[in-house]
Every structure is written in structure tokens, then in C-alpha cells.
N, C-alpha and C positions, 0 to 999 in steps of 0.2 A: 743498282738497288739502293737511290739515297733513301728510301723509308721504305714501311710496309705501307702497301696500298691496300686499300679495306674489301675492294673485290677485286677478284679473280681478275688479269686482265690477258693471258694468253692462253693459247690453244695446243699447241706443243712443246714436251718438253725433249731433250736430247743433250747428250752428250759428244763432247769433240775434244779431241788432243792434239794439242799447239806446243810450241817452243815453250813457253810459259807454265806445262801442266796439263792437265786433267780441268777440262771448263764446262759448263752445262750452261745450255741455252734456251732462253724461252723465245719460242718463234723465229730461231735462229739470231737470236740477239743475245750475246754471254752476260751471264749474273756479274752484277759486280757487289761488292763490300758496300755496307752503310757510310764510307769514307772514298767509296769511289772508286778503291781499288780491282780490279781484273780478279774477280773469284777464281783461282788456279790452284788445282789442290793437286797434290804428287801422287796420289793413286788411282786407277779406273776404280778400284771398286771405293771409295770414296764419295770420286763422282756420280756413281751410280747411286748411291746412300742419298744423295744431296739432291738426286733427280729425280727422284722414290716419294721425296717429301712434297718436292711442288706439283709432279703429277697427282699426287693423292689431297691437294686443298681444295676444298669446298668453292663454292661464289664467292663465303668471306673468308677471307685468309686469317689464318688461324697459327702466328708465329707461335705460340710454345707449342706445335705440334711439327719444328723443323730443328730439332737438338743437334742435327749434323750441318746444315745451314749456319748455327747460329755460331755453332765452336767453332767453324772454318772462318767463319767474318771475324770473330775473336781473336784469332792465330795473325790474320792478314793483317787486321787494323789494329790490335792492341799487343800482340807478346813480338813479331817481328819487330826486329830493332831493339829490343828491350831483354833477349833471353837471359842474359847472364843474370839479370836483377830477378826476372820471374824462375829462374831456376835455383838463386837465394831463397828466396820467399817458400818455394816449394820444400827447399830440401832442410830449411830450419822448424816442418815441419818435426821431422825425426828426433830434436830432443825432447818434444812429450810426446811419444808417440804412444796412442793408445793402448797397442799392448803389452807395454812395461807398466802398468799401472793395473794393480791387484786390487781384489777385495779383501780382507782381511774377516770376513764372515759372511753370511753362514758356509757352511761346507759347499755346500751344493752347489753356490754360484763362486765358490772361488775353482772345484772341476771342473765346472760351464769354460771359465776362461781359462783355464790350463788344459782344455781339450782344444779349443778355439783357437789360443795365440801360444803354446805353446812350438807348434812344428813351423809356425810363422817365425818367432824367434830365433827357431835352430835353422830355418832357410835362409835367413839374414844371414847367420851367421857362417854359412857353407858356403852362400853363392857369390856373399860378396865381401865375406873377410869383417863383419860386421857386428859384434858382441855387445848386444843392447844388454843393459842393467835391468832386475826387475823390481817392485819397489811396490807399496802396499800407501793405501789410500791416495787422497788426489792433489796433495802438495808435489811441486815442483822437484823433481830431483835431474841434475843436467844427466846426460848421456856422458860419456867418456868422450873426447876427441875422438878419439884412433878410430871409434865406432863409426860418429858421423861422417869423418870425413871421409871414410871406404862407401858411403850412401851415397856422397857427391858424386864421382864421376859420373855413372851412370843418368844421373841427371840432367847433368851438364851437357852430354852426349846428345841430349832429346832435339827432335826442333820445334819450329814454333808451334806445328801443326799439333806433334805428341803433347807440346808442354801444356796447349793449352785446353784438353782433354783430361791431363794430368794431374793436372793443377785439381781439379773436379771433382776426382777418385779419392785424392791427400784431405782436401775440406772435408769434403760430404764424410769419409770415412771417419777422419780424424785418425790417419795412419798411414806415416812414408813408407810401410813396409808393406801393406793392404795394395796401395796403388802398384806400388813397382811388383808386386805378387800377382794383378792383376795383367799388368803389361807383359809379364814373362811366362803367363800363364801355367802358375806354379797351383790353381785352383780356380775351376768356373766362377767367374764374376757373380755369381747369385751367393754361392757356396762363401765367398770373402765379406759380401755385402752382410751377412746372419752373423759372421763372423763377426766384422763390426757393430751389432745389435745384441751382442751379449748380456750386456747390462739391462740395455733398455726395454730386451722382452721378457728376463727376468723381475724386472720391475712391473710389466703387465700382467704377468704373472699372478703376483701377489698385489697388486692393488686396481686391476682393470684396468681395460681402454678405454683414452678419452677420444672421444669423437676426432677433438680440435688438432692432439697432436697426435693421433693414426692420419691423418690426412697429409698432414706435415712430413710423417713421415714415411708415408706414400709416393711425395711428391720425391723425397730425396732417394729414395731408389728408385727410383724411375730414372732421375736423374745422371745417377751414381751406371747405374747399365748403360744407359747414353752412350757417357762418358768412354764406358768399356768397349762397346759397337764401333764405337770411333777411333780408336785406336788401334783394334782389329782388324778395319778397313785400309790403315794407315800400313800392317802390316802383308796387305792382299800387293795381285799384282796390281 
């Protein structure tokens, strides 16, 4: 697969498992990576995720309607060889992480988020020995070491495939404990996603949608569930 071609050009898709993985094939020809790589993903139901998307494209091929497609070419061509640096990257998410950061009024939206990230905190802090600070408006305050670095291993643990799914849940959320809440299925991915929009549909709330950034942020959950499908599949046989 060195680019997207603009139509359609095969007629079957299928799945087949080789020494290499879990492969999908158009017309019995295996996908490979925009870098040429052997598309090999470590789970059937993955590759079934991934042979879902090109059985279902139009005449014109239509890539942001292949989010499993696209994180697997991500993982192969971009975080393989590289996990330890994108597993930094990831996991220095955790010293701001969104839900140590309060409001400091009105009432209402500061229970909004101590209902929200409240048992997020105290999961942190059960599951992986992790005692995030909490702290009021939106200036910097660090985490404590002992906190972050009980968040790393489990990070570190990921592969290319998880991290680069992962990676997706931490951005889009703006929260290392939202993703890895996600991954250990500590709360339906929709339920974490609302979770992360605390503010933001308190702010719709009281001042309206805008067209421009409901779209925006339509498109980041959309995304954000992607993210989570893929990872789930990563956890199938």
C-alpha cells in the first residue's frame, strides 16, 4: 500500500495468518504499510477490524473512513523501533494530567468534576500505587515523582501496536489516567470520553454551541472511540 489510490481497485477482501501475524488481503494480495512494510497485526480480530474497512469503501476510497488501517500503518511504520521515546512522550502526559486540575467556581462545575475525575483518581491510585495531587486553576503544578513513575511501567509494557492507539486516547483526552482507564476497562470508552468534556460542555452550557467547534469536537470523539475499538481488538483472540 505505497499511497491511497482514488478508486477502488480490488474485488476481494480476506484475511490469512502467516508466521508474521494476522495479514488481510486484497484479491489475495497482503496490504502492506505506506513504507512498504508487510501489514501483520498480532490479532484475528484486528484483522478482521481492518478487513471491515476496505470491504466497506466506495469506488472512491475514502481513508479517514479506515482508523484501524491507519493506526496499524502508524505502529508498523512509525512507533516500531522507537517505543521507548513514544512511551516517554506518552507517559509525560501524566504530569498535567487533566483531572488534577480543578475549578475553583462555580459550585456546580467544580461537583461536575469531582463526580467525573474523582474515582479516576482514587483508580490511579488503587490500581497502580499512583497518588496524583489535585490543584485549582490551570497553571502548571508537577505531579510528585513516586506518582509518575508507578504510571510508567505499564506504559512501557505496551507495544507498538497498543502504543500507537494510545498515544490517541492520552492526546485527544488530555489524560494519562483516561487512556490507561480506557485500556483496563475501568469504564465504557464513551462514559471516560464525557468524562473528558467536563468543562467543555459546561461551557456549552452557559454560552452555546458553536457550529465550528461542535464539529471539531465531533471529529475528536469519533476518534478518541477509534482509538478504544483498537485496542479492544488488540485485546481479542
Amino acid at each position: 500500500m505505497a499511497g491511497w489510490a482514488r478508486k477502488r481497485f480490488w474485488t476481494t477482501v480476506d484475511t490469512q495468518t502467516t508466521e508474521d501475524g494476522h495479514v488481510v488481503t486484497l484479491d489475495g494480495r497482503p496490504l502492506r504499510t505506506p513504507a512498504r512494510a508487510p501489514l501483520a497485526v498480532p490479532t484475528r480480530a484486528l484483522a478482521e477490524a481492518i478487513a471491515r474497512e476496505w470491504r466497506a469503501q466506495p469506488e472512491v476510497i475514502d481513508p479517514g473512513a479506515m482508523p484501524a488501517t491507519r493506526t496499524a500503518n502508524s505502529a508498523i511504520d512509525k512507533v516500531r523501533g522507537q517505543q521507548a521515546e513514544v512511551s516517554a512522550l506518552i507517559t509525560a502526559y501524566g504530569d498535567s494530567d487533566l483531572i488534577c486540575y480543578r475549578a475553583e467556581a462555580p459550585q456546580e462545575l467544580i461537583a461536575r468534576e469531582a463526580e467525573a475525575w474523582d474515582p479516576l483518581v482514587d483508580w490511579a491510585a488503587r490500581h497502580y500505587g499512583a497518588r496524583l495531587t489535585l490543584c485549582h486553576g490551570v497553571i502548571h503544578h508537577p505531579q510528585p515523582p513516586a506518582a509518575l513513575a508507578a504510571l510508567e511501567p505499564p506504559v512501557a509494557a505496551m507495544s507498538a501496536f497498543e502504543l500507537a492507539a494510545f498515544h490517541d486516547l492520552v492526546a485527544l483526552s488530555g489524560s494519562l489516567v483516561i487512556g490507561l482507564a480506557v485500556r483496563e476497562g475501568f469504564a465504557p470508552p464513551e462514559t471516560l470520553w464525557q468524562a473528558a468534556q467536563v468543562d467543555e460542555t459546561w461551557q456549552i452550557e452557559q454560552w452555546g454551541a458553536d457550529d465550528e467547534a461542535a464539529a471539531l469536537t465531533a471529529g475528536r470523539r469519533a476518534a478518541f472511540l477509534d482509538a478504544a475499538r483498537f485496542i479492544a481488538c488488540l485485546q481479542q483472540d
